[in-house]
C-alpha positions as CSV (number, residue, x, y, z in Angstrom):
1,X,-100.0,143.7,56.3
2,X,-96.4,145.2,55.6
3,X,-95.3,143.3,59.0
4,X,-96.5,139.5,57.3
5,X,-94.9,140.6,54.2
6,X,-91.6,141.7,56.2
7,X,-92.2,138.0,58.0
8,X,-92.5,136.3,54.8
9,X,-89.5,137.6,53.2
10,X,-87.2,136.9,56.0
11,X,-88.5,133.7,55.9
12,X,-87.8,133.2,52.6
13,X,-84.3,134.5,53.1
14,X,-83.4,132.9,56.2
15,X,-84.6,129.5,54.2
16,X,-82.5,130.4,51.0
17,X,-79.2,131.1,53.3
18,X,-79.5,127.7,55.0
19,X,-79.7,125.7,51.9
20,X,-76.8,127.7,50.9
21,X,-75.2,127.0,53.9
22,X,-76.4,123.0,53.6
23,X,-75.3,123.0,50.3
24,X,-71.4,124.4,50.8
25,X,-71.1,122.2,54.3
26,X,-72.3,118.9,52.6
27,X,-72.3,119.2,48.6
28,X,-68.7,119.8,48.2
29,X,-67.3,116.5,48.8
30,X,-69.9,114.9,47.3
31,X,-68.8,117.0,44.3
32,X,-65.4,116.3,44.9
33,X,-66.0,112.8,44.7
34,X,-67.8,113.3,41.3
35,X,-65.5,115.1,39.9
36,X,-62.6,112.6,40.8
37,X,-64.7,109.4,39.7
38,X,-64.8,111.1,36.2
39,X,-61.1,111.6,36.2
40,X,-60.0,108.7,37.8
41,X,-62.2,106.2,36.1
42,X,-61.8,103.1,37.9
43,X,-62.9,104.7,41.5
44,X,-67.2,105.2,42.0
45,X,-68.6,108.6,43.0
46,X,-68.7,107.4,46.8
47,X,-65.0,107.6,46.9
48,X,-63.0,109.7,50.0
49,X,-60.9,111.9,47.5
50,X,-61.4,115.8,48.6
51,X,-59.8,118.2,46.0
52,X,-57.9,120.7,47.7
53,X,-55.0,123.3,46.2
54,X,-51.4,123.3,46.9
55,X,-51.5,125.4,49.4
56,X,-54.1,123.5,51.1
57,X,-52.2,120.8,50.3
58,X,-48.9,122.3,52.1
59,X,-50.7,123.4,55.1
60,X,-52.3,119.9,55.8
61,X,-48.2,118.4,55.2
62,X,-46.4,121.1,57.6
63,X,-48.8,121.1,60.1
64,X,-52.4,119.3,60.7
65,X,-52.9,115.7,60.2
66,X,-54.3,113.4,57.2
67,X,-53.3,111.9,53.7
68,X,-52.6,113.5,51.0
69,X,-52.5,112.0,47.4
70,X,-50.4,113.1,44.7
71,X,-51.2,112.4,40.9
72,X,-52.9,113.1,37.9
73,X,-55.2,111.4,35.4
74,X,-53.5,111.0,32.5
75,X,-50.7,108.8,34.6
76,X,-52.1,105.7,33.8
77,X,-50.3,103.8,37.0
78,X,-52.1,106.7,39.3
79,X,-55.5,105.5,37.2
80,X,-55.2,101.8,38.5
81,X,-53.4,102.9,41.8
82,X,-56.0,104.7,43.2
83,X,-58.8,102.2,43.0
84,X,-56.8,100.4,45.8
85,X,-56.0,103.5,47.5
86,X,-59.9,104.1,47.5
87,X,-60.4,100.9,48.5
88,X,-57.9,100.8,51.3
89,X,-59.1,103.9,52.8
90,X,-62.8,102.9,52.5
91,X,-62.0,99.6,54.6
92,X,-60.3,101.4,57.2
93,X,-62.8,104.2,58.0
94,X,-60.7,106.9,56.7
95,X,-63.1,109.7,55.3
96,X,-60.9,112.3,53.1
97,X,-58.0,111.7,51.6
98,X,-56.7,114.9,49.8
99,X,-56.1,115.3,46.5
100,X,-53.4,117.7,44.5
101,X,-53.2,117.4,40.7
102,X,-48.9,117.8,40.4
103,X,-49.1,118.1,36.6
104,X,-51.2,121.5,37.5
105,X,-49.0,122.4,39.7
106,X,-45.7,121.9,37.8
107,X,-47.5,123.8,34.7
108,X,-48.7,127.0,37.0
109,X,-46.2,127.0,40.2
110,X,-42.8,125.5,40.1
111,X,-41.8,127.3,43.6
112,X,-44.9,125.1,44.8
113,X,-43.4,122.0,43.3
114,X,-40.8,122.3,45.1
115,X,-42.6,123.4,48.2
116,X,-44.1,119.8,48.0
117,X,-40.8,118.0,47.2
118,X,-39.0,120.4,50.7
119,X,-42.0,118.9,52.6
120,X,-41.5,115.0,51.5
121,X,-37.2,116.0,51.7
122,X,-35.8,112.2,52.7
123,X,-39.1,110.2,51.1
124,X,-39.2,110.6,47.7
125,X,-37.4,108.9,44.7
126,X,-34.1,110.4,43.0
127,X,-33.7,111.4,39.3
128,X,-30.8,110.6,37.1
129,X,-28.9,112.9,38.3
130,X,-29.8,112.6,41.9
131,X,-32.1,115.8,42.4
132,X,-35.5,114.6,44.7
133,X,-38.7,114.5,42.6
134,X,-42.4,114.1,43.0
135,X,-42.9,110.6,40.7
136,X,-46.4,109.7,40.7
137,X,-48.9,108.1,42.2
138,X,-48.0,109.4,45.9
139,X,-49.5,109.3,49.0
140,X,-48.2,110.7,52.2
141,X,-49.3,109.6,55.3
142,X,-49.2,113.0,58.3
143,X,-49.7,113.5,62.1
144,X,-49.9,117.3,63.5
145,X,-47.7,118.4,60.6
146,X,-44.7,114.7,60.9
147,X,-44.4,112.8,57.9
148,X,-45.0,109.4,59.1
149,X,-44.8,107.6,55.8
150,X,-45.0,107.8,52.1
151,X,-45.8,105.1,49.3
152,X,-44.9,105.6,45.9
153,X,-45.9,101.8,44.2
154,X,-45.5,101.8,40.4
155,X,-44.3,105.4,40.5
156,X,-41.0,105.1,39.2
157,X,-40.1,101.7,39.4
158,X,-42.5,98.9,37.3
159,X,-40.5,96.1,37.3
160,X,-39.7,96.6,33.9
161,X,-43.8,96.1,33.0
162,X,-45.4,99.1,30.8
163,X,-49.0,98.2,32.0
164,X,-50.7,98.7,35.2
165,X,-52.9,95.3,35.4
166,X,-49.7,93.1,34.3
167,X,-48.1,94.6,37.5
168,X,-50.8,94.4,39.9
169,X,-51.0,90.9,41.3
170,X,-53.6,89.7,44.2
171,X,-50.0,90.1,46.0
172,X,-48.6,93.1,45.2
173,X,-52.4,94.4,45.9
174,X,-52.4,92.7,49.3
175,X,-48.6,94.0,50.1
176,X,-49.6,97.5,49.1
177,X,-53.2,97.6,51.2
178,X,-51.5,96.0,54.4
179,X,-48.3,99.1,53.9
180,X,-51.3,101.4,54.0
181,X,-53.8,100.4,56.4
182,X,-50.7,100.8,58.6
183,X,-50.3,103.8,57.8
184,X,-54.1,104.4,57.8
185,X,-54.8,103.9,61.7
186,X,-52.0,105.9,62.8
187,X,-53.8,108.5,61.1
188,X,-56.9,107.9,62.3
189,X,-56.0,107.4,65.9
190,X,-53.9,110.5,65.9
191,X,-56.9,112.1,64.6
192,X,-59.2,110.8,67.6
């Protein structure tokens, strides 16, 4: 009798563990992709953004391969500019791209900031007074820890045009897609 009972509970537990371990392998990007499709409202919950933090985030730059995007919600350009990113990287069979909130990171770590900008040194826009920064939306394009490219559309400069659907044309969409599908299958072949 005690040995069935003894069966039973390790049977149970064995069962609980797995979906545990089921749940962690597969439910966290599907959470991630929740979690960014409320955030970034113009992107469905099957989109390939995976949250990861800046260190994470700085790892995957100095030294293993993928893309990384660089944003935050309340940046209305990042809002319209990562529908296409979505899109893009959906098209091209690229699973993950990961995701770093900046304004977090600006209001918790400013060493990190500047860990990120280091890291893009040579890619990134200048401020007024010539000093490297972060604008947003970014994505950055990385092979076994090179910088291969980086994209900053609508970051900085607009054209002189406040609002995102104004700037984004059927051309400008095209351009930007066909800059990073490029950048996309050197990626993914690296990644083969």
């Amino acid at each position: 009798m005690k040995k069935t009972v003894f069966i039973i509970i390790g049977t149970a537990v064995a069962a609980a563990a797995a979906c545990f371990v089921w749940k962690a392998a597969v439910g966290k990007n599907s959470g991630d992709a929740a979690r960014f499709a409320q955030e970034y409202a113009q992107v469905t919950e099957d989109n390939v953004f995976v949250y990861r933090n800046v260190d994470e985030i700085l790892k995957i730059m100095r030294s293993d391969t993928g893309i990384v995007y660089l944003g935050y919600p309340e940046c209305h350009w990042c809002q319209a500019y990562v529908r296409y990113l979505n899109e893009t990287a959906k098209a091209a069979g690229v699973s993950e791209i990961f995701y770093c909130n900046t304004k977090e990171v600006k209001e918790s770590n400013m060493d990190k900031y500047y860990d990120l900008i280091a890291v893009l040194d040579g890619h990134l826009q200048s401020t007024e007074t010539g000093e490297q920064w972060i604008y947003v939306p970014n994505v950055s394009f990385h092979v076994n820890g090179e910088l291969i490219g980086n994209d900053y559309e609508t970051s900085k400069d607009t054209h002189d045009l406040t609002e995102p659907e104004d700037y984004w044309t059927e051309e400008e969409i095209r351009d930007l897609k066909q800059t990073l599908t490029g950048y996309m299958k050197q990626v993914l072949d690296a990644s083969e």
